[in-house]
N, C-alpha and C positions, 0 to 999 in steps of 0.2 A: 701475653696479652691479658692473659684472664688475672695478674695482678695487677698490672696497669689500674683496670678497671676496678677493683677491688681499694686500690690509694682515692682513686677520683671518688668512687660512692663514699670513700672513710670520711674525705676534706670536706665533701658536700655534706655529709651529715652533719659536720661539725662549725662549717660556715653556713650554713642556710637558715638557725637558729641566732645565731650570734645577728646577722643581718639584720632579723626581721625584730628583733629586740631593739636595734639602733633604732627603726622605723617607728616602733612603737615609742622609747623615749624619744624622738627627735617629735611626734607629732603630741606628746604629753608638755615639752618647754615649750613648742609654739604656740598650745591653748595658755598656759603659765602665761608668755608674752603678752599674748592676746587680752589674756583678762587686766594685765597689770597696766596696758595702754589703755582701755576702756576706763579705770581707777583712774589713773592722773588724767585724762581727757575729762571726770566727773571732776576733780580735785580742784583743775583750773579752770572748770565755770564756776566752781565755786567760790573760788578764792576771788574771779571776777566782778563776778554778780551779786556773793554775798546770800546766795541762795543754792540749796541743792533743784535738780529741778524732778518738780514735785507735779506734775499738770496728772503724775500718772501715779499708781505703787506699783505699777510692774513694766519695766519696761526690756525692749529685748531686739536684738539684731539680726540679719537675714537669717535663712539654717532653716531646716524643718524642726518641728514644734518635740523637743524630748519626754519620752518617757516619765511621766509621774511629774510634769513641770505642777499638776497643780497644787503639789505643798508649796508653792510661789505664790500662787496666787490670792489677791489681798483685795483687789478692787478694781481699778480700771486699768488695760493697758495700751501700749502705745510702744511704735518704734524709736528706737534713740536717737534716729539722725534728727527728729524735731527741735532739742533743745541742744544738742552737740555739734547739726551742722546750721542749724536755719536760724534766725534771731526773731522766732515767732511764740509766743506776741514780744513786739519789740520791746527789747531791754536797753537802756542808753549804755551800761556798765560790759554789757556782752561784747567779746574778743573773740569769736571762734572767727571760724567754724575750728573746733577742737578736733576732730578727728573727720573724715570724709568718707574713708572706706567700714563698711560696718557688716565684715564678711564671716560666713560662720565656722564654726569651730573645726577641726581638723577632720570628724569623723560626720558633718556633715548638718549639723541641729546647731540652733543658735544658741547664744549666751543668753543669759536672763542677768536683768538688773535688780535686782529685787529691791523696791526704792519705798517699803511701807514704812522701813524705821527713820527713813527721811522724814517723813511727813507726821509721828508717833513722836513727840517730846518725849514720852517714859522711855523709848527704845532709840535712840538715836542711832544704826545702826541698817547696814545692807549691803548683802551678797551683790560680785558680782562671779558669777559664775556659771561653768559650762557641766555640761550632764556627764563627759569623762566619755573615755572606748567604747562604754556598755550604754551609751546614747539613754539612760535610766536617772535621773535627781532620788538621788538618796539623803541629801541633808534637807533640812527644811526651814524655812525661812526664820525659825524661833532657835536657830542651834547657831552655837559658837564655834563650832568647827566642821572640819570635812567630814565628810561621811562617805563608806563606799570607794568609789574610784573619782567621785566628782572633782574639780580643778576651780578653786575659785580664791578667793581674798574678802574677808567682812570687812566693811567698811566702817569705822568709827565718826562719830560726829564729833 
């Protein structure tokens, strides 16, 4: 008996890490996902309207608000279902609604749009990305790449 139980504690030592690793990469691709549908949903109002949409510099999806968002922040914000699902103020060229659900990130805080280098000629250029596991924005709106554990994609003009 007492090795029985001794095989059973070894397997679970040994599957219980392995598991919760899957868990962790399986909810790392679905913010990955998540951010790269938000990208083509920006892509093709654009490519629509001929316009990024700009009413805002920071815009951002359901989720509580993460750790350190305010290296994001630039100026005024706004949720994204305004210009991705609603055609307000009406655009004749507008095809959405682009995306519908605009649910947040796996560990719970929203995505941010970071949409200042839309609207910046010199900087044409904007995060869309989420704060990562540690619910904390490490990169910051003037950086070309990830920072930290965050999960995001710049967006070029």
């Amino acid at each position: 008996m007492v090795i029985v139980v001794a095989i059973v504690a070894l397997l679970a030592g040994i599957l219980v890490p392995v598991a919760f690793n899957q868990v962790d990469d399986a909810e790392k691709a679905r913010a990955m996902a998540d951010v790269r549908q938000i990208s083509s949903a920006l892509m093709l109002f654009r490519q629509d309207t001929g316009k990024w949409p700009t009413k805002s510099k920071l815009y951002y999806t359901d989720g509580n608000k993460g750790k350190n968002e305010n290296l994001f922040e630039s100026g005024g914000t706004a949720h994204m279902r305004g210009p991705l699902r609603e055609n307000s103020p009406a655009t004749p060229s507008w095809k959405g609604p682009y995306m519908t659900a605009f649910s947040p990130d796996p560990w719970g805080n929203r995505y941010i749009i970071e949409a200042q280098g839309f609207v910046d000629d010199q900087a044409p250029m904007g995060w869309v990305i989420s704060a990562g596991p540690n619910g904390t924005f490490e990169t910051r709106r003037t950086d070309t790449s990830l920072k930290g554990d965050d999960i995001g994609i710049l967006m070029m003009n």
